[in-house]
N, C-alpha and C positions, 0 to 999 in steps of 0.2 A: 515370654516363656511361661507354660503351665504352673510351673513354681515358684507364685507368686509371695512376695516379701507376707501375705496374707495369711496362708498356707504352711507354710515355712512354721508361722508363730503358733497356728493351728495345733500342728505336729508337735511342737515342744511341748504347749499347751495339755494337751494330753496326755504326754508323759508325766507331764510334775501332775495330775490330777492324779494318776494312775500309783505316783511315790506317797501323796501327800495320803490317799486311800487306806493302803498299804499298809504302812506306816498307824494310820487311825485303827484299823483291823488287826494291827498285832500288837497295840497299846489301849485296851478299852478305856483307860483313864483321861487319856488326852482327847480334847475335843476339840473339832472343826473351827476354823478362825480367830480361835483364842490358844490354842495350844501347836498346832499345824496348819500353817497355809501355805499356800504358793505367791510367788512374786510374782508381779505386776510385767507382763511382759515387756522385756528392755529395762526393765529396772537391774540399777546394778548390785553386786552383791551374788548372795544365793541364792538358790532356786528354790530352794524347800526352809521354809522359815520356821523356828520353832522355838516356842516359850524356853525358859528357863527353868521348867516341870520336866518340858519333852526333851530337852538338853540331858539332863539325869538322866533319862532313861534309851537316849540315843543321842549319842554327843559325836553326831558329826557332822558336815559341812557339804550339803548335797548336791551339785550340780547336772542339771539332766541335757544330756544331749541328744537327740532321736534322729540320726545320720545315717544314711546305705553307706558311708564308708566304711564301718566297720567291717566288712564282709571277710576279708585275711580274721580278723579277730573271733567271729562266729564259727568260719572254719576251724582255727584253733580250739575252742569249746567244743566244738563237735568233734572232734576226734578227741579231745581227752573223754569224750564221753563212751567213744567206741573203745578206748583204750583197756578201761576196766571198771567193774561194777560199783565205782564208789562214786563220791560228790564230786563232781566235774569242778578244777578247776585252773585254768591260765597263769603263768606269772607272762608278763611282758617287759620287755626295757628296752631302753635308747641310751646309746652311747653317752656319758654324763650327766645319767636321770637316774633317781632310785626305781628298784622295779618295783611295778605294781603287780595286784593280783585281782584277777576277774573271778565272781561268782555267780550264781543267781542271785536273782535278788531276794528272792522269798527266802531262798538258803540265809542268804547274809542276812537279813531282818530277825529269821528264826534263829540265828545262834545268838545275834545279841539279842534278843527275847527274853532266851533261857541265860543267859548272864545275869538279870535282873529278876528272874525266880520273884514272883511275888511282888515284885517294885511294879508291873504295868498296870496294879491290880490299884494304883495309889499308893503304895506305902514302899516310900523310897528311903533305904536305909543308908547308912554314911560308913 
């Protein structure tokens, strides 16, 4: 099959480069391999690794998945997009699951940006 176990890791691969980037681009203060990096593909745990700096100023638990399955879920973003002129966003759930909520990612990176006002800049307040 073209969709070699190689390929496959490829693909993920360049998502978490594309988070870990991101991420590095809306925090001037955190830096590459000491602050954010990616895990070791097949390593278990998270995908987007981050000091105890980058914790502070984005405290959450990243997992990347880069799947054609989502396509039901793209369609739903796309039409909350045609729906009306604001920030597109999904809530989703499953029967005995909390619902989640889908956003961009730039969106979601940019609100918690502005939540820490001045914190990405280094000066992370308690």
């Amino acid at each position: 099959m073209a969709s070699s176990v190689r390929s496959r890791k490829a693909k993920g691969r360049r998502l978490q480069n594309w988070v870990r980037d991101a991420l590095l681009g809306a925090f001037p203060s955190l830096k590459v391999d000491t602050d954010v990096w990616c895990a070791i593909m097949g390593e278990s745990g998270i995908d987007i690794k981050l000091s105890e700096k980058a914790q502070k100023l984005f405290p959450f638990s990243i997992e990347c998945k880069n799947k054609e399955t989502w396509k039901g879920l793209y369609d739903s973003y796309d039409q909350s997009i045609s729906n009306a002129n604001l920030e597109p966003a999904v809530v989703l759930k499953m029967n005995g699951r909390k619902p989640l909520i889908v956003l961009d990612c730039m969106s979601f990176i940019g609100i918690i940006k502005q939540t820490n006002k001045g914190e990405q800049d280094g000066y992370i307040s308690k």
